[in-house]
PyMOL commands that place a pseudoatom at each C-alpha (Angstrom):
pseudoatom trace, name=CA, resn=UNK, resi=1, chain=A, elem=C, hetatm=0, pos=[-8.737, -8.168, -24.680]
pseudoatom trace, name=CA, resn=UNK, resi=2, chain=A, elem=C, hetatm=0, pos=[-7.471, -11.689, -23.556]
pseudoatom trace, name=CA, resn=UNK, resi=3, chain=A, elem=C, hetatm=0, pos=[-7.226, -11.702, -19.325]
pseudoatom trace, name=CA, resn=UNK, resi=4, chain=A, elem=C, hetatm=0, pos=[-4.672, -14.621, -17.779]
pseudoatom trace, name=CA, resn=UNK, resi=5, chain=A, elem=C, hetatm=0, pos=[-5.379, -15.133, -14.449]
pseudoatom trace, name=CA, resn=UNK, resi=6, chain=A, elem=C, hetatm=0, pos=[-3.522, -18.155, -12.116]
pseudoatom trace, name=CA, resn=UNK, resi=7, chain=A, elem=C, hetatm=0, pos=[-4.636, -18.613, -8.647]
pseudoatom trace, name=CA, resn=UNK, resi=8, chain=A, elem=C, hetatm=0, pos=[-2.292, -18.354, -6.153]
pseudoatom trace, name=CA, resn=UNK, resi=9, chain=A, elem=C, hetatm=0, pos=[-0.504, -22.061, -5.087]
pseudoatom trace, name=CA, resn=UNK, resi=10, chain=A, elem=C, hetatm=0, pos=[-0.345, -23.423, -1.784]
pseudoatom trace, name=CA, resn=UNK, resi=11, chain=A, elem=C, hetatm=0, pos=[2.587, -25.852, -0.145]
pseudoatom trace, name=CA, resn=UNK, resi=12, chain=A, elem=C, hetatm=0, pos=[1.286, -28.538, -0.969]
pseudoatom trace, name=CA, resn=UNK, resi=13, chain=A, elem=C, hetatm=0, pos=[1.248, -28.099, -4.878]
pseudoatom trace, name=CA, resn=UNK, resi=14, chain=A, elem=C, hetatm=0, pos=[4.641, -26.929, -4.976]
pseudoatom trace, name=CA, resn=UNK, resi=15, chain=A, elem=C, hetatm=0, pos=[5.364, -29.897, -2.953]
pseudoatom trace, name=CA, resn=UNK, resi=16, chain=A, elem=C, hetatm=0, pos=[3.931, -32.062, -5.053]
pseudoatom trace, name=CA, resn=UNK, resi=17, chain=A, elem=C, hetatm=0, pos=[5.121, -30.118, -8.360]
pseudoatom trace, name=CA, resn=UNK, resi=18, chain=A, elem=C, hetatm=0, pos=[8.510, -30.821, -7.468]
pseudoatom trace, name=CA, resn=UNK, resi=19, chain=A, elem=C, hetatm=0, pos=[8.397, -34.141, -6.762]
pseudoatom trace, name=CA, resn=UNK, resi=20, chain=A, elem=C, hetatm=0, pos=[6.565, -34.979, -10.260]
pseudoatom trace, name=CA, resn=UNK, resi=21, chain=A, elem=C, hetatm=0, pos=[9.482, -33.433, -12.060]
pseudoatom trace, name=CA, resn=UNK, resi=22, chain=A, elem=C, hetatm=0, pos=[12.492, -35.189, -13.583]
pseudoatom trace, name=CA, resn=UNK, resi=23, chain=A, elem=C, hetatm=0, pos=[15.290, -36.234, -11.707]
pseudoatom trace, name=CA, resn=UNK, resi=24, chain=A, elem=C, hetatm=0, pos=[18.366, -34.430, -13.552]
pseudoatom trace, name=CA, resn=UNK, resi=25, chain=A, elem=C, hetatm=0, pos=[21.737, -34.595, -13.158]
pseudoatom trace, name=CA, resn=UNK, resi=26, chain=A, elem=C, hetatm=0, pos=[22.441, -30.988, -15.176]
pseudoatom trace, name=CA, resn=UNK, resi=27, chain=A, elem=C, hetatm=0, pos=[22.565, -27.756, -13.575]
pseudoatom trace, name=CA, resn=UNK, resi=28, chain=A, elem=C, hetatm=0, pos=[21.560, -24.206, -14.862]
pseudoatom trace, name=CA, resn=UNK, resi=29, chain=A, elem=C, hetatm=0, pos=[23.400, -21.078, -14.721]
pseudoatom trace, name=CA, resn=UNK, resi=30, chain=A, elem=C, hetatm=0, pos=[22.554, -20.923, -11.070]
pseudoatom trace, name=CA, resn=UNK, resi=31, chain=A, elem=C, hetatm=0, pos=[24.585, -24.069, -10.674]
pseudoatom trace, name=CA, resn=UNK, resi=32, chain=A, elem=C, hetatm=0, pos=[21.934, -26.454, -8.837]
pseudoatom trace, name=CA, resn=UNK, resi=33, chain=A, elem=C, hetatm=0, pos=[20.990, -29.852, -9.711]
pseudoatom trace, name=CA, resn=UNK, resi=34, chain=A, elem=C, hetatm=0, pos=[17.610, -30.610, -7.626]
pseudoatom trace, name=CA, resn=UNK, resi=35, chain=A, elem=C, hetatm=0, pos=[15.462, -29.112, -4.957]
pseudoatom trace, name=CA, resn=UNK, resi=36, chain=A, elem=C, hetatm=0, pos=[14.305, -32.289, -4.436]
pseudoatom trace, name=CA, resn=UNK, resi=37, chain=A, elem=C, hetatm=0, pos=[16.301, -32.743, -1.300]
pseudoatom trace, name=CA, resn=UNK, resi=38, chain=A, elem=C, hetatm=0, pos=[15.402, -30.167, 0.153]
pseudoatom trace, name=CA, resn=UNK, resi=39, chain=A, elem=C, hetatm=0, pos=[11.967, -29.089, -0.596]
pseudoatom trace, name=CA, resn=UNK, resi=40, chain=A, elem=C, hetatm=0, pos=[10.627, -29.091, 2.727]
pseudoatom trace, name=CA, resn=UNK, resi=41, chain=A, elem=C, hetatm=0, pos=[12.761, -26.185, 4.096]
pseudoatom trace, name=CA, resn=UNK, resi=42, chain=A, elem=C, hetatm=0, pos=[12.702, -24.350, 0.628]
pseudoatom trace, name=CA, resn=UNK, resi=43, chain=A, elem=C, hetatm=0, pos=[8.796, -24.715, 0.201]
pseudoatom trace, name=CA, resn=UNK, resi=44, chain=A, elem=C, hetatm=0, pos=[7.544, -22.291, 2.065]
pseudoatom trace, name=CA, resn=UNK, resi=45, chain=A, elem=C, hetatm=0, pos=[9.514, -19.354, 0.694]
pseudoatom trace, name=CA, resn=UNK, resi=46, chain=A, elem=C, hetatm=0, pos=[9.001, -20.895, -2.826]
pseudoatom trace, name=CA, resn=UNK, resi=47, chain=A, elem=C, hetatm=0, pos=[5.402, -20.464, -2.346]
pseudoatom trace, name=CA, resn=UNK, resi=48, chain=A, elem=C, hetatm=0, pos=[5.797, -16.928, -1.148]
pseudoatom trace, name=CA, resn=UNK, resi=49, chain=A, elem=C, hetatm=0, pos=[7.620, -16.117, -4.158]
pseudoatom trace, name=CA, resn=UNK, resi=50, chain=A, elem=C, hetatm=0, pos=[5.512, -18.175, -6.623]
pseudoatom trace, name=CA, resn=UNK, resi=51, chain=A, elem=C, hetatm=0, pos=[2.522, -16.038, -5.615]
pseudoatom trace, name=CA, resn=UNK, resi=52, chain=A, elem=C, hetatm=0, pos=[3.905, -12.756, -5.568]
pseudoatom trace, name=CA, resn=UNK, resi=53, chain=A, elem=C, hetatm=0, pos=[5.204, -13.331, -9.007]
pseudoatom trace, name=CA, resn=UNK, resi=54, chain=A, elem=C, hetatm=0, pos=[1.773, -14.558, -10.131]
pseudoatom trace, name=CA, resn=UNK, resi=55, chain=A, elem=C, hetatm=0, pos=[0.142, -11.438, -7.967]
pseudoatom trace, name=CA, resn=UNK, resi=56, chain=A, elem=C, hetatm=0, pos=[2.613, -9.039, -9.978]
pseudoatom trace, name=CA, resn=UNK, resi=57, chain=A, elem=C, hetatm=0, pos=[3.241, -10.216, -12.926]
pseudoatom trace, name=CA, resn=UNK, resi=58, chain=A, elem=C, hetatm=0, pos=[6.609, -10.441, -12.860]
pseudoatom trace, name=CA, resn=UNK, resi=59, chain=A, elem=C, hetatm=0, pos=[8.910, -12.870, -12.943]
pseudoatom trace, name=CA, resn=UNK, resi=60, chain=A, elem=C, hetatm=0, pos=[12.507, -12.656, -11.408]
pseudoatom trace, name=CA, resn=UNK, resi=61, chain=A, elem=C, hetatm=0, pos=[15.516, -12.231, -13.829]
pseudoatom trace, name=CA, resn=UNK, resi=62, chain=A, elem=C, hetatm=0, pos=[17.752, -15.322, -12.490]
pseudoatom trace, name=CA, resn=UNK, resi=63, chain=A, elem=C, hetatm=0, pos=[15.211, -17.876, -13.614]
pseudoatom trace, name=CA, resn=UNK, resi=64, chain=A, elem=C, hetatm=0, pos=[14.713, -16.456, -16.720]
pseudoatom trace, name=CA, resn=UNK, resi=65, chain=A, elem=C, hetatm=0, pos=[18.680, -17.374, -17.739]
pseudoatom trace, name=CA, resn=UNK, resi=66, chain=A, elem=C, hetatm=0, pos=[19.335, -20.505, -18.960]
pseudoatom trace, name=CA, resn=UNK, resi=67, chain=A, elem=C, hetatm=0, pos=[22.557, -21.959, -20.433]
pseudoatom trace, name=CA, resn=UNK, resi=68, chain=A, elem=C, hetatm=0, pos=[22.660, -22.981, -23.793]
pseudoatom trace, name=CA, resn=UNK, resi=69, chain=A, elem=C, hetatm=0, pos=[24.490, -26.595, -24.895]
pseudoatom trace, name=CA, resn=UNK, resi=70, chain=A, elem=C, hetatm=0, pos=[25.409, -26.728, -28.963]
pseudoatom trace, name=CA, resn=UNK, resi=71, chain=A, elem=C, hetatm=0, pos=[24.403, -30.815, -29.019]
pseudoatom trace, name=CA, resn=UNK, resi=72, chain=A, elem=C, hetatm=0, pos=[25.986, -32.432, -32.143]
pseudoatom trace, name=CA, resn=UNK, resi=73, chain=A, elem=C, hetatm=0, pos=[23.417, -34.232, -34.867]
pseudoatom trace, name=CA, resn=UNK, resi=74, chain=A, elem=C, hetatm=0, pos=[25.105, -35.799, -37.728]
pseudoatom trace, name=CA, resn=UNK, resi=75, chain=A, elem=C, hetatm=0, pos=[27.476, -35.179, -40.678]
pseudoatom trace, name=CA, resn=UNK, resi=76, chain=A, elem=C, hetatm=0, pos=[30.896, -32.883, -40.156]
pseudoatom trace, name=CA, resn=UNK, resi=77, chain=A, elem=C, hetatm=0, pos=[31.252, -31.570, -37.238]
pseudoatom trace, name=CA, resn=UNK, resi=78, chain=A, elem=C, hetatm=0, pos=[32.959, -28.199, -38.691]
pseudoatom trace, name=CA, resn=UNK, resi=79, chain=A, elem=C, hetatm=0, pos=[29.558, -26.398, -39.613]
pseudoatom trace, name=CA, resn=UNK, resi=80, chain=A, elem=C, hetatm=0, pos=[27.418, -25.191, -37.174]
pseudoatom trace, name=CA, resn=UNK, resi=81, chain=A, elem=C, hetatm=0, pos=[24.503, -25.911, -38.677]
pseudoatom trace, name=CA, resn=UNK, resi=82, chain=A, elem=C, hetatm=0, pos=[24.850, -29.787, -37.916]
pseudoatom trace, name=CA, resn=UNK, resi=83, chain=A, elem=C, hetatm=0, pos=[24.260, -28.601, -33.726]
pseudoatom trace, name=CA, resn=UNK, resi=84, chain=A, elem=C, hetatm=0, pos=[21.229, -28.024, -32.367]
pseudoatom trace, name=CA, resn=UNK, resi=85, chain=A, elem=C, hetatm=0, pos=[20.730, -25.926, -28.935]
pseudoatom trace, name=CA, resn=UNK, resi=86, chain=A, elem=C, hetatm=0, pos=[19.456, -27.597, -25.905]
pseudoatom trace, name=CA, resn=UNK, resi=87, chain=A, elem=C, hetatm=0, pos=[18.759, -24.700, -23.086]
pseudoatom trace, name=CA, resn=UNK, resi=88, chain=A, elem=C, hetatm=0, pos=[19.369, -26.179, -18.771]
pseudoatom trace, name=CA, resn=UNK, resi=89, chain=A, elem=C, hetatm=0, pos=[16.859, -23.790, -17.036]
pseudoatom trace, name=CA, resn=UNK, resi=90, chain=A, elem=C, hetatm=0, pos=[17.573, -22.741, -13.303]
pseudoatom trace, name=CA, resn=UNK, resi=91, chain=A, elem=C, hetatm=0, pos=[15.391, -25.341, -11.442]
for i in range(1, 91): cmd.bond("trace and resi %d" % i, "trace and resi %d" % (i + 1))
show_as sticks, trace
zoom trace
């Protein structure tokens, strides 16, 4: 029997996660471009909810939604085979 284990995360990781990520100009389902702007006020309660989620196991339903984009390739644009799906997680 294989046994994950992640330690919990502190403020300053998620803090520092953030700010390593992307910038994007798409939004997910939840309708948000960035926490970038405001990670200091959200980073605390991220944490909190990071952890628990690590501590139980669980992960909450809203960020596992994403929206899925049909992006053309090539060829005629009639069959649906020619799109590929690109999926805009909930940051």
């Amino acid at each position: 029997m294989l046994i994950h284990f992640l330690r919990p995360t502190d403020e300053n990781e998620v803090c520092k996660a953030t700010f390593s990520l992307k910038n994007s100009y798409s939004n997910g389902h939840d309708e948000i471009t960035s926490v970038k702007h405001c990670i200091n006020e959200v980073c605390q309660p991220m944490t909190v909810i990071f952890n628990k989620s690590f501590k139980d196991g669980i992960v909450p339903t809203g960020v596992k939604i994403a929206k899925v984009i049909p992006v053309f390739k090539a060829d005629d644009k009639k069959i649906v085979s020619n799109y590929r799906p690109i999926s805009i997680n909930s940051c």
